[in-house]
Phi, psi and omega in degrees: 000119158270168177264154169273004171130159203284351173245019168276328198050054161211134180280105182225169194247353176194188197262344212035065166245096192221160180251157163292317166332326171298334191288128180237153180302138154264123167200031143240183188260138128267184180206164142220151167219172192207179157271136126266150168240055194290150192248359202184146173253148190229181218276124156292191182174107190267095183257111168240160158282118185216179164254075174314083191305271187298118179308334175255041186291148151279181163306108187329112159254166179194145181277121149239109180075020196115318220242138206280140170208153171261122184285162157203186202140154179286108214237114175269167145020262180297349182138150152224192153292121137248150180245145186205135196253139192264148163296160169268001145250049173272323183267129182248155100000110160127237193257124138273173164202126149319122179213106180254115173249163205290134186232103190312143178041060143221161178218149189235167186254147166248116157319113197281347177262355194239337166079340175244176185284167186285073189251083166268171179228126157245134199263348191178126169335117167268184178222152186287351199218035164295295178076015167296335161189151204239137188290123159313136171216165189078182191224090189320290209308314190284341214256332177280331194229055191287352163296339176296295177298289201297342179282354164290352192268153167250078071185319162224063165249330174320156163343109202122139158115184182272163212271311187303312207280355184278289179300321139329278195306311197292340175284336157335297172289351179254308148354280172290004183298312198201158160291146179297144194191132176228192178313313161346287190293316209151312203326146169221308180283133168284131166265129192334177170242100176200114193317324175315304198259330173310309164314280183298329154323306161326289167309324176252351170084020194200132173273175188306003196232358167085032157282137166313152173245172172237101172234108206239207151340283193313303179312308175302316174298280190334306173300307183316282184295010120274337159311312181311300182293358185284307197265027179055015175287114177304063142318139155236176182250112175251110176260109163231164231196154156270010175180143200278002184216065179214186228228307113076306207304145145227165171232133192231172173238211265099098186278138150265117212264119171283315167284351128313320206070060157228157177265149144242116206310110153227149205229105179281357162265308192292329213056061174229180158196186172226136173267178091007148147274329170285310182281313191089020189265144147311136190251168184286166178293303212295296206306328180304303191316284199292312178300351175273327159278041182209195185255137214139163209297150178285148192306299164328329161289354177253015193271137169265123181241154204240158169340321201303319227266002181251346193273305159346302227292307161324295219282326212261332185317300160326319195259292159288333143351281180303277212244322169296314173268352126337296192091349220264331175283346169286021178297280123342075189218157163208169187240131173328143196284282201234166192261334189286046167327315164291312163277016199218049193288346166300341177281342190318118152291147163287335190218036191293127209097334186239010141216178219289144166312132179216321210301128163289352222239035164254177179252086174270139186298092192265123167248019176176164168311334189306291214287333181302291196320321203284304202257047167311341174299337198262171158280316178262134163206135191248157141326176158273348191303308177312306175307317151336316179324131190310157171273156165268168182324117187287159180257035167265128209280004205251189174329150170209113172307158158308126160329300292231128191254005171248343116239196178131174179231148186306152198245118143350124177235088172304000000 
């Protein structure tokens, strides 16, 4: 067991890139065991990822050091969190060891390359103002072989025009690409995060091997922000959710508007955003996040919907009502630690969205201790001001759309 860096104060045993497939009946001992060095003592806080099969299970124990404590949390089907605060001299200096031993009808998930279970330890109060690390953007491998990418686009989406309405269009086109489809629907192959393979999947609704696939939320984002990155458009992948053990999650993107100095929310499966009202500016997650606390027009009068969103609409119609117009899944958001999915494919999860947020490697948006406290399972947590922060320079050598979010003519990169 490791720290994930020296200002998170959390211990953890694997990265949570986990499948529904990881999940196995406990009905053997797992372990973990780590080092501690405690310098000051802080409050422990005990996280696993489990399954409850059976409903009338008893309640999940687990050993630390000998000594039994029972966890809770809500725990469905698919997984939840659970949690449990250990005394504080239960964790000792020098080797511990985490001991779940077999328990009917819960199964717990294993990480296939690391073998234990999904176990953090938080050892000491993280903060909302570490900043230690900051979300990555661009892609080398797309940004050398970015021809790849635009020829999936159709003629006008090519190269030209000013960058909003460009990105507009393109959430349009993914949108209408293929129906939204998870476990729910049937979805069995997870499909990659790779726009290439995503698309045609989509579309037929079949991976190469003819399984249904699951190209969900995540997918549409993932594509849109390579495509972003095709065209030197600055972008991220933004996840959120109104509670971390919940049905809840969505996945989004974020344009950087330079005549703002803002990020902007576009949402490539509904073909939605949200304006300003006075302005018309499109607005950001965090502004979203913060406009359900304060006084002001309800999100539905500032929401834009684009065609993509009658294609959607049947499967999706429910979910945005309830939580997207609402405000209530923008409660909760992060933003992906790095972008570079193609030239990286191990930062990729496999199976994100079709199990419970598990990934160490987001960046979530703390706007108080509450919000730490809520996701103590995680490492990182930025402001909203950091997370605000301008992107640095894409390095692409190539076409870069207009700043410009109502017109201009496309700009040149020599």
């Amino acid at each position: 067991m490791k720290s994930l860096g020296t200002d998170t104060g959390l211990l953890h045993s694997e990265t949570g890139r986990i499948r529904p497939a990881d999940f196995r009946p406990c009905d053997h001992e797992a372990a973990v065991t780590f080092e501690f060095a405690p310098t000051e003592h802080h409050k422990r806080e005990l996280y696993i990822l489990a399954r409850r099969a059976e409903p009338a299970s008893a309640p999940l124990t687990v050993l630390v050091n000998g000594r039994p404590y029972t966890v809770t949390g809500e725990c469905s089907a698919l997984g939840n969190w659970c949690r449990c605060e250990l005394d504080g001299d239960s964790v000792r200096i020098g080797q511990n060891r985490i001991q779940i031993g077999p328990q009917p009808g819960w199964w717990l998930p294993f990480e296939p390359a690391g073998g234990q279970p999904i176990v953090r330890l938080r050892i000491a109060p993280s903060t909302p103002e570490g900043g230690s690390v900051y979300p990555q953007y661009g892609d080398p491998l797309i940004e050398q072989h970015r021809q790849e990418w635009l020829a999936l686009l159709p003629a006008s989406l090519q190269p030209g025009g000013p960058r909003w309405p460009w990105c507009w269009e393109l959430a349009g086109f993914l949108a209408l690409a293929w129906r939204y489809r998870n476990t729910r629907d049937g979805g069995v192959a997870y499909a990659p995060w790779d726009a290439r393979i995503i698309l045609p999947w989509g579309r037929r609704g079949t991976d190469d091997r003819g399984q249904p696939v699951i190209a969900m939320c995540v997918h549409y984002g993932v594509c849109f922000v390579q495509f972003c990155i095709a065209m030197g458009v600055p972008a991220r992948a933004v996840v959120l959710t109104s509670k971390i053990d919940s049905f809840d999650g969505h996945f989004v993107a974020e344009v950087w508007l330079d005549e703002f100095q803002r990020w902007a929310m576009i949402d490539p499966n509904l073909h939605l955003c949200y304006r300003e009202s006075e302005t018309g500016r499109p607005l950001s997650v965090a502004e979203l996040a913060e406009s359900t606390q304060k006084p002001g027009p309800p999100l539905s009068e500032l929401a834009e919907f684009g065609e993509g969103y009658a294609f959607q609409r049947e499967r999706l119609e429910p979910f945005t009502r309830d939580h997207c117009l609402t405000g209530d899944v923008y409660r909760l958001w992060g933003v992906w630690a790095r972008h570079d999915w193609i030239a990286q494919p191990d930062l990729a999860p496999p199976a994100h969205g079709s199990v419970p947020y598990a990934e160490t490697d987001i960046l979530w948006c703390a706007t108080d201790e509450s919000v730490v406290a809520e996701l103590g399972m995680f490492p990182y947590f930025l402001t909203p001001k950091q997370l605000a922060r301008a992107p640095e320079a894409i390095t692409s050598k190539h076409l870069i759309l207009s700043k410009s979010l109502d017109g201009g003519a496309p700009v040149h990169d020599s």
